[in-house]
PyMOL Python script that loads the backbone (N, CA, C, O; Angstrom):
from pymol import cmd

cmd.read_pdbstr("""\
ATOM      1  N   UNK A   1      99.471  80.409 101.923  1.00  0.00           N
ATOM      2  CA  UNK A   1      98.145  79.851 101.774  1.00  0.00           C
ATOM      3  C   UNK A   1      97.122  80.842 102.310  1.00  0.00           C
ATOM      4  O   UNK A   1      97.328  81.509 103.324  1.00  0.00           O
ATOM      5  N   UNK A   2      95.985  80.911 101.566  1.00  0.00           N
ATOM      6  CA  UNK A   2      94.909  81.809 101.951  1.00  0.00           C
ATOM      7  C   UNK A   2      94.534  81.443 103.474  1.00  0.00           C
ATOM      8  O   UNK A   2      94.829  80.298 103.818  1.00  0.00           O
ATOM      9  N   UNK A   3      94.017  82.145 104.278  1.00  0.00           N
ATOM     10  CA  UNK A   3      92.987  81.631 105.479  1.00  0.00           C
ATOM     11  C   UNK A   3      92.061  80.890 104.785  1.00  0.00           C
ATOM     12  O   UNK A   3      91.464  80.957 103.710  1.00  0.00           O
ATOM     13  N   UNK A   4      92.164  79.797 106.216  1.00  0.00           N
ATOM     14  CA  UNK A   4      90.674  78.548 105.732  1.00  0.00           C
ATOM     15  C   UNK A   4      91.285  77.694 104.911  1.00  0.00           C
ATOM     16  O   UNK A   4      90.452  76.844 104.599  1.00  0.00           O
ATOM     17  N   UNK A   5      92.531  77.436 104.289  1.00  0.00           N
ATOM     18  CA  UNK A   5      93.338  76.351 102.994  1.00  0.00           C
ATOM     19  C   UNK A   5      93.959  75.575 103.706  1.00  0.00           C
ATOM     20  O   UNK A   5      94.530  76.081 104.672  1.00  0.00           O
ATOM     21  N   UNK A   6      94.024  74.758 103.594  1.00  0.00           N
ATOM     22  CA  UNK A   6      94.921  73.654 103.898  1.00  0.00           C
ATOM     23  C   UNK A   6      96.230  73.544 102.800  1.00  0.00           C
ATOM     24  O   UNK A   6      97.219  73.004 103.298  1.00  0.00           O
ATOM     25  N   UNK A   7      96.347  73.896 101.653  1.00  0.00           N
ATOM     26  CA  UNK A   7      97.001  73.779 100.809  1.00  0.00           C
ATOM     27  C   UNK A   7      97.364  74.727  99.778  1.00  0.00           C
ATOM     28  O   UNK A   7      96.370  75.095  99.151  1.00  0.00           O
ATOM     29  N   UNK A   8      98.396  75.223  99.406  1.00  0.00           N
ATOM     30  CA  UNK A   8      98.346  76.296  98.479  1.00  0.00           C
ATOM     31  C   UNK A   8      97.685  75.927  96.804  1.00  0.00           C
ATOM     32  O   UNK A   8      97.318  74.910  96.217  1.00  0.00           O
ATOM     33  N   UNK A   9      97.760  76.946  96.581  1.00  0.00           N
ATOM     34  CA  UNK A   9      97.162  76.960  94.841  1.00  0.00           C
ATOM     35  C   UNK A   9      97.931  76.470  94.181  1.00  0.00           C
ATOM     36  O   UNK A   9      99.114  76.799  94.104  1.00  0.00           O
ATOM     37  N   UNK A  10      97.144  75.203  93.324  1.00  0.00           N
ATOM     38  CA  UNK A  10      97.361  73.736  92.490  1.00  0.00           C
ATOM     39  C   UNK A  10      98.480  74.509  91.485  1.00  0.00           C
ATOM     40  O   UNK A  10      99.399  73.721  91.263  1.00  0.00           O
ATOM     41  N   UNK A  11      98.624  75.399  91.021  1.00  0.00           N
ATOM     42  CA  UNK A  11     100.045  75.953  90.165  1.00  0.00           C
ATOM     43  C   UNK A  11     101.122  77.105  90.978  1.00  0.00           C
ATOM     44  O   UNK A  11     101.743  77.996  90.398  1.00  0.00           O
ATOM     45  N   UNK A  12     101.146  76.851  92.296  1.00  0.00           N
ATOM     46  CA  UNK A  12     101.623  77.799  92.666  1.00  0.00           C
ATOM     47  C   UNK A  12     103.170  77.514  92.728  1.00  0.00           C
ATOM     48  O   UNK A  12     103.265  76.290  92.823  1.00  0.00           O
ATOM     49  N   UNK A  13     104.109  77.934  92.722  1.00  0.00           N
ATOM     50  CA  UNK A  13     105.528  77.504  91.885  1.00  0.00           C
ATOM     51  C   UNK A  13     106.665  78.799  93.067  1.00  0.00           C
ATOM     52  O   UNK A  13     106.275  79.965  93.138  1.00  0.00           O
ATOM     53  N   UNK A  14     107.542  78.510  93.599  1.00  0.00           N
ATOM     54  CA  UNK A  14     108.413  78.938  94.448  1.00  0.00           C
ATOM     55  C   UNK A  14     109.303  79.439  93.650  1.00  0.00           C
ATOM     56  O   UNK A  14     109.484  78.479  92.902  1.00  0.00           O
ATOM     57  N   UNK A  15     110.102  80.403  93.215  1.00  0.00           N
ATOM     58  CA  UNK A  15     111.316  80.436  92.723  1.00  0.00           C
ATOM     59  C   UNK A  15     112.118  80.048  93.399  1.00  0.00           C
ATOM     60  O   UNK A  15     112.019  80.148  94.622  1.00  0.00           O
ATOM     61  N   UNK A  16     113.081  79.528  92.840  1.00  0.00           N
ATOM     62  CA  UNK A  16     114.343  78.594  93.264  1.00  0.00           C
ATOM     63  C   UNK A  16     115.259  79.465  94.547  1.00  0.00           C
ATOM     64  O   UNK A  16     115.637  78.983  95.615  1.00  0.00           O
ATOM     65  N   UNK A  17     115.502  81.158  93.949  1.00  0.00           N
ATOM     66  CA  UNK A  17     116.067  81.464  95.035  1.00  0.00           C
ATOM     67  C   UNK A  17     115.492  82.374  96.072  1.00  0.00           C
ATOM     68  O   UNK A  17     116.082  83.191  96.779  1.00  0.00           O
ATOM     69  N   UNK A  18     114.186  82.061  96.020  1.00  0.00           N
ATOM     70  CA  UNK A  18     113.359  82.286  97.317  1.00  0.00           C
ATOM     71  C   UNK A  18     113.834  82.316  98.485  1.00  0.00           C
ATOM     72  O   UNK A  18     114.011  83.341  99.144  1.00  0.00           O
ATOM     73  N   UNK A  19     114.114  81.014  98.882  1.00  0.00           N
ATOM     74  CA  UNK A  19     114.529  80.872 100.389  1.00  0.00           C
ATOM     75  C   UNK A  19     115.862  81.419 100.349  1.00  0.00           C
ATOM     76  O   UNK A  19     115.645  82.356 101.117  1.00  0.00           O
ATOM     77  N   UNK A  20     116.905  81.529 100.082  1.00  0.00           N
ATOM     78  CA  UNK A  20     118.087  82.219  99.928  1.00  0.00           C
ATOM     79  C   UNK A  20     117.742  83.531 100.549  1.00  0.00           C
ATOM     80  O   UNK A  20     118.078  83.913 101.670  1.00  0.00           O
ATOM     81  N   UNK A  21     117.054  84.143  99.701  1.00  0.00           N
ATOM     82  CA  UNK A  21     116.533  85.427  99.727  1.00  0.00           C
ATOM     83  C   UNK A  21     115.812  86.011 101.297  1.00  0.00           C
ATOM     84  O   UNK A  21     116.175  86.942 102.016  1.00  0.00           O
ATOM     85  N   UNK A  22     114.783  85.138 101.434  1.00  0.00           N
ATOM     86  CA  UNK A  22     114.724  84.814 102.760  1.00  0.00           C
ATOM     87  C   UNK A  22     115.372  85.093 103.955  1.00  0.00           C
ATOM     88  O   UNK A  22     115.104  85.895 104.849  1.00  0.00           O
ATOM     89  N   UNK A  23     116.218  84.337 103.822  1.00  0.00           N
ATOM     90  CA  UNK A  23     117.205  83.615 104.897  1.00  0.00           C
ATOM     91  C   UNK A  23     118.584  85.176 104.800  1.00  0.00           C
ATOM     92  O   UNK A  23     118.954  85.737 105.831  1.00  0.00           O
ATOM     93  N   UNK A  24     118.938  85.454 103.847  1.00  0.00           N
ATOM     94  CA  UNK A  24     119.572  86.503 104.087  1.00  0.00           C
ATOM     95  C   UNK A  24     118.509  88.341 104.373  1.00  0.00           C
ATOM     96  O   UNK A  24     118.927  89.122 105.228  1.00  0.00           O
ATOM     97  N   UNK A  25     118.043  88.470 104.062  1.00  0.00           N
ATOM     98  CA  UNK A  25     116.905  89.322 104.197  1.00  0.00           C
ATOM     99  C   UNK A  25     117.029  89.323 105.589  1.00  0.00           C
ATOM    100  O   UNK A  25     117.901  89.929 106.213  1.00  0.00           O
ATOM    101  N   UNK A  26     116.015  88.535 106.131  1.00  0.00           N
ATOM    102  CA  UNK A  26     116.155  88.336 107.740  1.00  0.00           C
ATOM    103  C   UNK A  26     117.024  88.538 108.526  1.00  0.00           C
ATOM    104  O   UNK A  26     116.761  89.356 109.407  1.00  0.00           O
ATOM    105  N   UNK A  27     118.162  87.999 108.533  1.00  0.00           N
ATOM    106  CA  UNK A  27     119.385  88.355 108.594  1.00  0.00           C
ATOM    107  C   UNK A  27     120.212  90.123 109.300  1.00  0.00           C
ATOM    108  O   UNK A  27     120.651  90.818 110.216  1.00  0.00           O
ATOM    109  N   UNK A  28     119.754  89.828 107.389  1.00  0.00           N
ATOM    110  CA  UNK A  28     120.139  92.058 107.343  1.00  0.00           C
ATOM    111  C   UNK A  28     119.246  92.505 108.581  1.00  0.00           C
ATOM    112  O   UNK A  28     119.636  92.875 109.689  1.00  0.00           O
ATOM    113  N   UNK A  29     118.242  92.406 108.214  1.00  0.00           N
ATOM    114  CA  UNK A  29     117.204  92.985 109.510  1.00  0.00           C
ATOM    115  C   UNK A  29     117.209  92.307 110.826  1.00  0.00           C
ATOM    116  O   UNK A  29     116.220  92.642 111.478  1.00  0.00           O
ATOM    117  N   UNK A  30     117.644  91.835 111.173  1.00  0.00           N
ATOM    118  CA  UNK A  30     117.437  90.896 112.987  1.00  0.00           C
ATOM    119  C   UNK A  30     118.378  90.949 113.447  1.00  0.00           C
ATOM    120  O   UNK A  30     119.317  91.303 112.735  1.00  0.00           O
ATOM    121  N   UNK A  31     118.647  90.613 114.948  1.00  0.00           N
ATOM    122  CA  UNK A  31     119.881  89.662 115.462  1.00  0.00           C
ATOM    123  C   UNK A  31     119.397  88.795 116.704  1.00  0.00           C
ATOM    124  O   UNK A  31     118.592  89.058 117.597  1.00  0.00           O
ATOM    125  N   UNK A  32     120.262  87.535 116.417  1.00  0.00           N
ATOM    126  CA  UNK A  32     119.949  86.507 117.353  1.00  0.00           C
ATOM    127  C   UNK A  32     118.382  86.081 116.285  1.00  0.00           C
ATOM    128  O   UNK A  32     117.250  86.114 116.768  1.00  0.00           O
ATOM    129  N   UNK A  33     118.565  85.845 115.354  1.00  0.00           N
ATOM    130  CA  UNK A  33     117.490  84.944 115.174  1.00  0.00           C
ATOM    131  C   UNK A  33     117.730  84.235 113.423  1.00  0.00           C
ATOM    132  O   UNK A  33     117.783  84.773 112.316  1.00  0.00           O
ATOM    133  N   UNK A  34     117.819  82.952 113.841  1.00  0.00           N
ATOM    134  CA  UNK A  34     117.680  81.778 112.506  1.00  0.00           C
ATOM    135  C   UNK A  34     116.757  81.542 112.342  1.00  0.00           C
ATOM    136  O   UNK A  34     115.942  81.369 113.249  1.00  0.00           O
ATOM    137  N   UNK A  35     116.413  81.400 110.683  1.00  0.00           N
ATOM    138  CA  UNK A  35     115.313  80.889 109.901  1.00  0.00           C
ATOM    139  C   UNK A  35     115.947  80.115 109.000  1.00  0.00           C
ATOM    140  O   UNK A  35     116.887  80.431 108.270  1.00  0.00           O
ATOM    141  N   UNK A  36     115.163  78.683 109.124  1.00  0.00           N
ATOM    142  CA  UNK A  36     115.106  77.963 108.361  1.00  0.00           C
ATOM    143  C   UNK A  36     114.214  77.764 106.871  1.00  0.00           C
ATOM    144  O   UNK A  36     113.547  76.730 106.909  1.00  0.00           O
ATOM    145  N   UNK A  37     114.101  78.364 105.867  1.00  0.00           N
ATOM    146  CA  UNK A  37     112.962  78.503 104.800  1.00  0.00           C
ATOM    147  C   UNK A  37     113.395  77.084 104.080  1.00  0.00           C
ATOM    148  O   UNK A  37     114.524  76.637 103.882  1.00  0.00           O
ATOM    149  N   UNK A  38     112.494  76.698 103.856  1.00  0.00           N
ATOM    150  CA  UNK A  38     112.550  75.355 102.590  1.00  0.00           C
ATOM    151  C   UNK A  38     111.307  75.489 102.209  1.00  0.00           C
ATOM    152  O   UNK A  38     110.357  76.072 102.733  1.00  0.00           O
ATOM    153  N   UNK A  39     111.432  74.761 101.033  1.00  0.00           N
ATOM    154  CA  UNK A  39     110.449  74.487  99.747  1.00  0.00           C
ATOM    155  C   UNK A  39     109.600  73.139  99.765  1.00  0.00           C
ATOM    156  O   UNK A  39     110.108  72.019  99.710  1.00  0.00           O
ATOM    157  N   UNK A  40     108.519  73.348  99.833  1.00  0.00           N
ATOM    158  CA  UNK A  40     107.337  72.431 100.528  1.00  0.00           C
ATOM    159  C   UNK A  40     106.801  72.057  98.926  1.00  0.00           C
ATOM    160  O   UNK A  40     106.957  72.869  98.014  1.00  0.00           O
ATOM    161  N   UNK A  41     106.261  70.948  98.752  1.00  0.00           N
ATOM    162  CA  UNK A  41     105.332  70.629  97.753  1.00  0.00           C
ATOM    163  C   UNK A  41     104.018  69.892  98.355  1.00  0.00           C
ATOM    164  O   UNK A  41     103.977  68.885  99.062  1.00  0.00           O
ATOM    165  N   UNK A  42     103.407  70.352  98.073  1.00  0.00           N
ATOM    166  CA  UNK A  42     101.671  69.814  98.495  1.00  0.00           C
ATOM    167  C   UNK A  42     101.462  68.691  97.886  1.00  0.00           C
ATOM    168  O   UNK A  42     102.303  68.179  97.147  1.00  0.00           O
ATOM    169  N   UNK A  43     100.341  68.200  98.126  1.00  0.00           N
ATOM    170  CA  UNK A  43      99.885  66.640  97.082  1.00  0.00           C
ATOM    171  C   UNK A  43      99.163  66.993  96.046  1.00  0.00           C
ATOM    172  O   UNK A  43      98.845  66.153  95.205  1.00  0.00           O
ATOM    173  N   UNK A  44      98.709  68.582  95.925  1.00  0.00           N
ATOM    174  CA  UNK A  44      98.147  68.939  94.715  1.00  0.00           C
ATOM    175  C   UNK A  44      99.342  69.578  93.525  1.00  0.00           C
ATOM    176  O   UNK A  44      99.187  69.978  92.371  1.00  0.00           O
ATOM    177  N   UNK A  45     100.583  69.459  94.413  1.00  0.00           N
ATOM    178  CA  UNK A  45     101.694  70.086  93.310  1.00  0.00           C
ATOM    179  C   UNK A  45     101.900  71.634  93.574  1.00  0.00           C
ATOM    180  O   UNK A  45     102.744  72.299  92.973  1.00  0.00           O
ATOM    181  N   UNK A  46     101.181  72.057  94.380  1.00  0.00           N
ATOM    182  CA  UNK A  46     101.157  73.752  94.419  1.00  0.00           C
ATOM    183  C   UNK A  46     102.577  73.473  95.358  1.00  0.00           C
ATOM    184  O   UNK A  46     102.662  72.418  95.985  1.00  0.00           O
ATOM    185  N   UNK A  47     103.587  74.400  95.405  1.00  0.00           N
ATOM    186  CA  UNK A  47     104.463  75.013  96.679  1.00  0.00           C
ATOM    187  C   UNK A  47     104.238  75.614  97.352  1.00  0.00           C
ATOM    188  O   UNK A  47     103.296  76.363  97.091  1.00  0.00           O
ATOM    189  N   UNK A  48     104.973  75.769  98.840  1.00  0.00           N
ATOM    190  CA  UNK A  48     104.710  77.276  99.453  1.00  0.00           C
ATOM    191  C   UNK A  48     106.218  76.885 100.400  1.00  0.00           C
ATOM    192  O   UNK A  48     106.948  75.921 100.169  1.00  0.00           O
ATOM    193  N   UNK A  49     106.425  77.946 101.521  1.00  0.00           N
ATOM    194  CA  UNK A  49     107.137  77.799 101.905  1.00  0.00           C
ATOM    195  C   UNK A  49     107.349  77.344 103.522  1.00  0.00           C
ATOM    196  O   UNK A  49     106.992  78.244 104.282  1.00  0.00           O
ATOM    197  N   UNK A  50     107.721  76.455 104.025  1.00  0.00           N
ATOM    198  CA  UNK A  50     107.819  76.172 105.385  1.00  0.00           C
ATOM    199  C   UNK A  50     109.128  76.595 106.180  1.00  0.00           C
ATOM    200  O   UNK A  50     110.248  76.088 106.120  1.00  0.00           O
ATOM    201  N   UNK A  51     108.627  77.787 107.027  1.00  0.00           N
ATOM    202  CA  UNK A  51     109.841  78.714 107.939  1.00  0.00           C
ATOM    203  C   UNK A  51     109.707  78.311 109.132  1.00  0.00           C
ATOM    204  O   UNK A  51     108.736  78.241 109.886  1.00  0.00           O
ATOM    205  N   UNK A  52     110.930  78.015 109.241  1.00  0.00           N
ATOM    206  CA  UNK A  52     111.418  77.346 110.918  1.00  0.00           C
ATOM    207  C   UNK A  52     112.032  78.401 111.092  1.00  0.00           C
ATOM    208  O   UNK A  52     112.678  79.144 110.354  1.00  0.00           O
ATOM    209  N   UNK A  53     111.747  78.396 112.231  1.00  0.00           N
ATOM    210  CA  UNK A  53     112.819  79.359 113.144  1.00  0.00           C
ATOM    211  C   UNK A  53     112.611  78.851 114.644  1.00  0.00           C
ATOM    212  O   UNK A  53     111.592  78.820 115.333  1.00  0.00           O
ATOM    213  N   UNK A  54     114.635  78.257 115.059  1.00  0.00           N
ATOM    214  CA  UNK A  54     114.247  77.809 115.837  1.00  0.00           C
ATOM    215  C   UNK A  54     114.705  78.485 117.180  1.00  0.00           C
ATOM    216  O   UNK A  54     115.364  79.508 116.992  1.00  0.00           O
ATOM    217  N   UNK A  55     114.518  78.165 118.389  1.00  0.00           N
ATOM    218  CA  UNK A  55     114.610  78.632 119.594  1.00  0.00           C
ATOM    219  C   UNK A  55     115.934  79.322 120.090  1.00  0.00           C
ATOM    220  O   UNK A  55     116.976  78.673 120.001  1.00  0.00           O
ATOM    221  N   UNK A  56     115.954  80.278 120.478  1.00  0.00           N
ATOM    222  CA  UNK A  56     117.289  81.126 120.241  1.00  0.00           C
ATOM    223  C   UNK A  56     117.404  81.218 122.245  1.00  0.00           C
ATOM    224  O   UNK A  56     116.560  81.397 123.123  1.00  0.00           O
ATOM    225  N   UNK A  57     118.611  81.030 122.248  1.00  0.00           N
ATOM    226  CA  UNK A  57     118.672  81.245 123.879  1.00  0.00           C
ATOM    227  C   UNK A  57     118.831  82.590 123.907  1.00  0.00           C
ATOM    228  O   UNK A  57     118.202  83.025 124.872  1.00  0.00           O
ATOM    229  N   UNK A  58     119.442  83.566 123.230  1.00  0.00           N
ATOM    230  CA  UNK A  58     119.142  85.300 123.279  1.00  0.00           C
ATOM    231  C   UNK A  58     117.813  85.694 122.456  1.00  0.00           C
ATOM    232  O   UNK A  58     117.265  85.166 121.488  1.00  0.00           O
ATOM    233  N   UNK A  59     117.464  87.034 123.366  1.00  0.00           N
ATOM    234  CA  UNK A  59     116.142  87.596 122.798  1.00  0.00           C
ATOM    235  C   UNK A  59     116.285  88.116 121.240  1.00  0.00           C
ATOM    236  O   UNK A  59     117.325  88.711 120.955  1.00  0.00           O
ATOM    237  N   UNK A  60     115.703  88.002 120.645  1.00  0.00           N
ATOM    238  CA  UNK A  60     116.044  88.673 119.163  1.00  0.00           C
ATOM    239  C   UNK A  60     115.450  89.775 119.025  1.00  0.00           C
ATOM    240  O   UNK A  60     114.395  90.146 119.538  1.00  0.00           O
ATOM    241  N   UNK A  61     116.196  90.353 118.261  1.00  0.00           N
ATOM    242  CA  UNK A  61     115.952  92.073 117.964  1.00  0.00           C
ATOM    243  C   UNK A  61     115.851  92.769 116.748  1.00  0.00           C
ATOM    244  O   UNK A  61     116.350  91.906 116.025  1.00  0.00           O
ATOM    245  N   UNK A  62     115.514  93.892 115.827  1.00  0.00           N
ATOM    246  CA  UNK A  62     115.967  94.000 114.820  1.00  0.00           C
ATOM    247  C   UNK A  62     117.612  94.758 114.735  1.00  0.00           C
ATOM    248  O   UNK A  62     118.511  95.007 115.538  1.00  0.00           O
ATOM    249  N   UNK A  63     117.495  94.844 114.026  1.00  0.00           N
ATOM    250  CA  UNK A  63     119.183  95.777 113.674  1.00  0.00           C
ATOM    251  C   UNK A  63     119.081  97.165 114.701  1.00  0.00           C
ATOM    252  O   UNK A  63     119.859  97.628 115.534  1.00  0.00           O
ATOM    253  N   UNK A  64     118.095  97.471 114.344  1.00  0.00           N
ATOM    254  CA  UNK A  64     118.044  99.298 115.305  1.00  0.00           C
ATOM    255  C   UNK A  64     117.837  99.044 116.944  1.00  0.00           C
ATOM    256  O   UNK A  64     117.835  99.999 117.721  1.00  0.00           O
ATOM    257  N   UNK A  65     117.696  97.933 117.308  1.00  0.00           N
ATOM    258  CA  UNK A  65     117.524  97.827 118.889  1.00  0.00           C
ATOM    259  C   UNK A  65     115.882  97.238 119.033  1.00  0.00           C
ATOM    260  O   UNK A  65     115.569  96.618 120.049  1.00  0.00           O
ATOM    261  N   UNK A  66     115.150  97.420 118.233  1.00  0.00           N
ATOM    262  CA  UNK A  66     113.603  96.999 118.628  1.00  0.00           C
ATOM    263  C   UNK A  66     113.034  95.623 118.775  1.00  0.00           C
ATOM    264  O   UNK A  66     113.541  94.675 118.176  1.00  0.00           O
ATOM    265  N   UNK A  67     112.236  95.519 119.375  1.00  0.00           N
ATOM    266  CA  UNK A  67     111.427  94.334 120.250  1.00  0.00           C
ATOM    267  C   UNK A  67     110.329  94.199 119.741  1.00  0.00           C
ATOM    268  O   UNK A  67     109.692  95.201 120.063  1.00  0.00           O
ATOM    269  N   UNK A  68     109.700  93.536 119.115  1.00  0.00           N
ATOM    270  CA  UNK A  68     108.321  92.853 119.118  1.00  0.00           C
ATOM    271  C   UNK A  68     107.639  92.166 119.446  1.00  0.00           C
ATOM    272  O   UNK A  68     108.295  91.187 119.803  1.00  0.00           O
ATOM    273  N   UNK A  69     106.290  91.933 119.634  1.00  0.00           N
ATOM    274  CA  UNK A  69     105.533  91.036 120.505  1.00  0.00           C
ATOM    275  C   UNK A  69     104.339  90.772 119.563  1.00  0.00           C
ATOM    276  O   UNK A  69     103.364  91.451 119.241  1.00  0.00           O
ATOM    277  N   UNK A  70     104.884  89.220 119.157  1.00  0.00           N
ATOM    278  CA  UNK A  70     103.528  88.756 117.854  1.00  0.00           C
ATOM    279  C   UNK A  70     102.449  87.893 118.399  1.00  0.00           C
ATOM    280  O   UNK A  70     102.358  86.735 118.809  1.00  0.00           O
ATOM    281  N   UNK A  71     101.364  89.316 118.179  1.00  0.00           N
ATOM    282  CA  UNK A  71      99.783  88.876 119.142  1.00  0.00           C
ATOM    283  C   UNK A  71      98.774  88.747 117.518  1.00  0.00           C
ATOM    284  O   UNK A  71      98.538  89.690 116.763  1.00  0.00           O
ATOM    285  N   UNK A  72      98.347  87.365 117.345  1.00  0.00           N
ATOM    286  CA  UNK A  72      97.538  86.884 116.353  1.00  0.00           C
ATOM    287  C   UNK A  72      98.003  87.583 114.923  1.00  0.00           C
ATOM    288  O   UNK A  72      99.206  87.327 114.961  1.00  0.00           O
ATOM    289  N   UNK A  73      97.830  88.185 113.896  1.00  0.00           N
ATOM    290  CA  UNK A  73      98.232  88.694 113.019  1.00  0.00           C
ATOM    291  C   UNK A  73      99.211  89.933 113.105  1.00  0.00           C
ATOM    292  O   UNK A  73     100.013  90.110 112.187  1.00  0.00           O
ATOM    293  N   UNK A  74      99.174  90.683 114.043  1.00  0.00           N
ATOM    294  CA  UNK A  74      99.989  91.668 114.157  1.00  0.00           C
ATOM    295  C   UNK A  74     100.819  91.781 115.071  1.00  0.00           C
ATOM    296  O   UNK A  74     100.490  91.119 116.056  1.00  0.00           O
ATOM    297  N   UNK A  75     102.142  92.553 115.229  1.00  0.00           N
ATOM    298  CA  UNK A  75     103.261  92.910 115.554  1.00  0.00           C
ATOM    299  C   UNK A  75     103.235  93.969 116.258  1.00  0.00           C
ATOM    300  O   UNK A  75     103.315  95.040 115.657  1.00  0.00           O
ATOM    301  N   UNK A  76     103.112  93.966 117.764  1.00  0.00           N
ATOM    302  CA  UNK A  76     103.441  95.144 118.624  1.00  0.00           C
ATOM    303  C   UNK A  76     104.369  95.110 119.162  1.00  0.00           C
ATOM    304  O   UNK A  76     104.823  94.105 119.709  1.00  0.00           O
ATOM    305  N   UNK A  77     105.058  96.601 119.127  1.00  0.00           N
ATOM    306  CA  UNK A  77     106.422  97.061 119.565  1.00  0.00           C
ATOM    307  C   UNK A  77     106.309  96.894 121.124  1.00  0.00           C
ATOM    308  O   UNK A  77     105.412  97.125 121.935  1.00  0.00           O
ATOM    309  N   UNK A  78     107.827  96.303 121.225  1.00  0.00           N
ATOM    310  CA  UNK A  78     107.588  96.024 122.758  1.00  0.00           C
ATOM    311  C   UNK A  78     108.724  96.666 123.480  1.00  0.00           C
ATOM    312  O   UNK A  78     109.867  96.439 123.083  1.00  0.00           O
ATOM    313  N   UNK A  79     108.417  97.818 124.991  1.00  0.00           N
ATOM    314  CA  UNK A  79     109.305  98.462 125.205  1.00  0.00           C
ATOM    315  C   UNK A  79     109.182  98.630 126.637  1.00  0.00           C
ATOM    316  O   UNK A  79     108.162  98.499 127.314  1.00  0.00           O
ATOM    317  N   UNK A  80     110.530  98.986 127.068  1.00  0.00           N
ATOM    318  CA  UNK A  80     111.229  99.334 128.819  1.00  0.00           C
ATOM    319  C   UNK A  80     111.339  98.111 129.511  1.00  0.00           C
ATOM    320  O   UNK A  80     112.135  97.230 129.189  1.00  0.00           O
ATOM    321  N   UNK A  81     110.380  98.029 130.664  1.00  0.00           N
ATOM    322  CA  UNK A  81     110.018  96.555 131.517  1.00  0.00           C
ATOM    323  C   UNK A  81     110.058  95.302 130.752  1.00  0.00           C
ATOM    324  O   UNK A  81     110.666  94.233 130.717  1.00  0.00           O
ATOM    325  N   UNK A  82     108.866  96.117 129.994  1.00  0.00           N
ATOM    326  CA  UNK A  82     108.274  94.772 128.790  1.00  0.00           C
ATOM    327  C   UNK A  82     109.306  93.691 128.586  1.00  0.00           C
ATOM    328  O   UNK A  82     109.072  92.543 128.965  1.00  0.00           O
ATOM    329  N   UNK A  83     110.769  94.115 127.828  1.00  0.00           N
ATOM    330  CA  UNK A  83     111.965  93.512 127.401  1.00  0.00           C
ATOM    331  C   UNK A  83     111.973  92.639 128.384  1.00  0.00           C
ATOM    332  O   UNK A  83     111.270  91.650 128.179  1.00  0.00           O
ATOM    333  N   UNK A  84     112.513  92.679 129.342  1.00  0.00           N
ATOM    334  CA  UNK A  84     113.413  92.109 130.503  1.00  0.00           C
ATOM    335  C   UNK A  84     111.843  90.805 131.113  1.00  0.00           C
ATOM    336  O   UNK A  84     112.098  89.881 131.885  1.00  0.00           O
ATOM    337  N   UNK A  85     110.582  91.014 130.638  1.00  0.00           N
ATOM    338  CA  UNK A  85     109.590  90.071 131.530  1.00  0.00           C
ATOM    339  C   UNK A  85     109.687  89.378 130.542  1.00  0.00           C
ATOM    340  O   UNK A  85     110.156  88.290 130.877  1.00  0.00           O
ATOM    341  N   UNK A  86     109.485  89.430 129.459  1.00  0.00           N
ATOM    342  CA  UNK A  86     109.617  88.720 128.340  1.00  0.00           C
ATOM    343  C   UNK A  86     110.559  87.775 127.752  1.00  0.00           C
ATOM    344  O   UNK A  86     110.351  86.753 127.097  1.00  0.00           O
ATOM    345  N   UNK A  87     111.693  88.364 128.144  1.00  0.00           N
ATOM    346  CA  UNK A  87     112.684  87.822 127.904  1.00  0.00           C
ATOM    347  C   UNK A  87     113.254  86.976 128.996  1.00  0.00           C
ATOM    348  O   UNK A  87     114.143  86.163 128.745  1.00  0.00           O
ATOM    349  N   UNK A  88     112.635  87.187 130.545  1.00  0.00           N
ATOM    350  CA  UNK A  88     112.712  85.904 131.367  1.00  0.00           C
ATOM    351  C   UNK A  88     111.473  85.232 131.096  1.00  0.00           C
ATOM    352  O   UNK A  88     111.232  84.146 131.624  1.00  0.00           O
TER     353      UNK A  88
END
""", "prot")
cmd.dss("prot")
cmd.show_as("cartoon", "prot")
cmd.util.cbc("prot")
cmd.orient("prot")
């Protein structure tokens, strides 16, 4: 959904194996972390997608060892100390 929408666009249509796609994607790239993707329908009929991901008792990482820290729209790499405060 755009910023400012409450709802996606009145023809907007999910392919079927979207979330599949998703859900393994993530996967390849992370560890220690589940996503839940499912297929949402609005009251105007548009789709979009609603991603759970839920609370992981280990820190999650990507495949290469890296850490991120998601501050409002963007993704900063998070490193040394950082890990270990964060992660208590």
């Amino acid at each position: 959904m755009e910023d400012g929408q409450d709802l996606p666009p009145a023809g907007q249509q999910i392919p079927s194996d979207l979330p599949d796609t998703l859900r393994r994607k993530l996967a390849e790239r992370t560890v220690n972390l589940a996503v839940l993707p499912d297929v949402v329908t609005a009251p105007n009929g548009g789709q979009c997608i609603e991603l759970r991901i839920p609370r992981a008792m280990a820190v999650a990482s990507t495949t290469d060892g890296r850490y991120f820290l998601r501050v409002a729209d963007q993704s900063k790499p998070v490193t040394g100390d950082d890990v270990m405060r964060l992660a208590s």
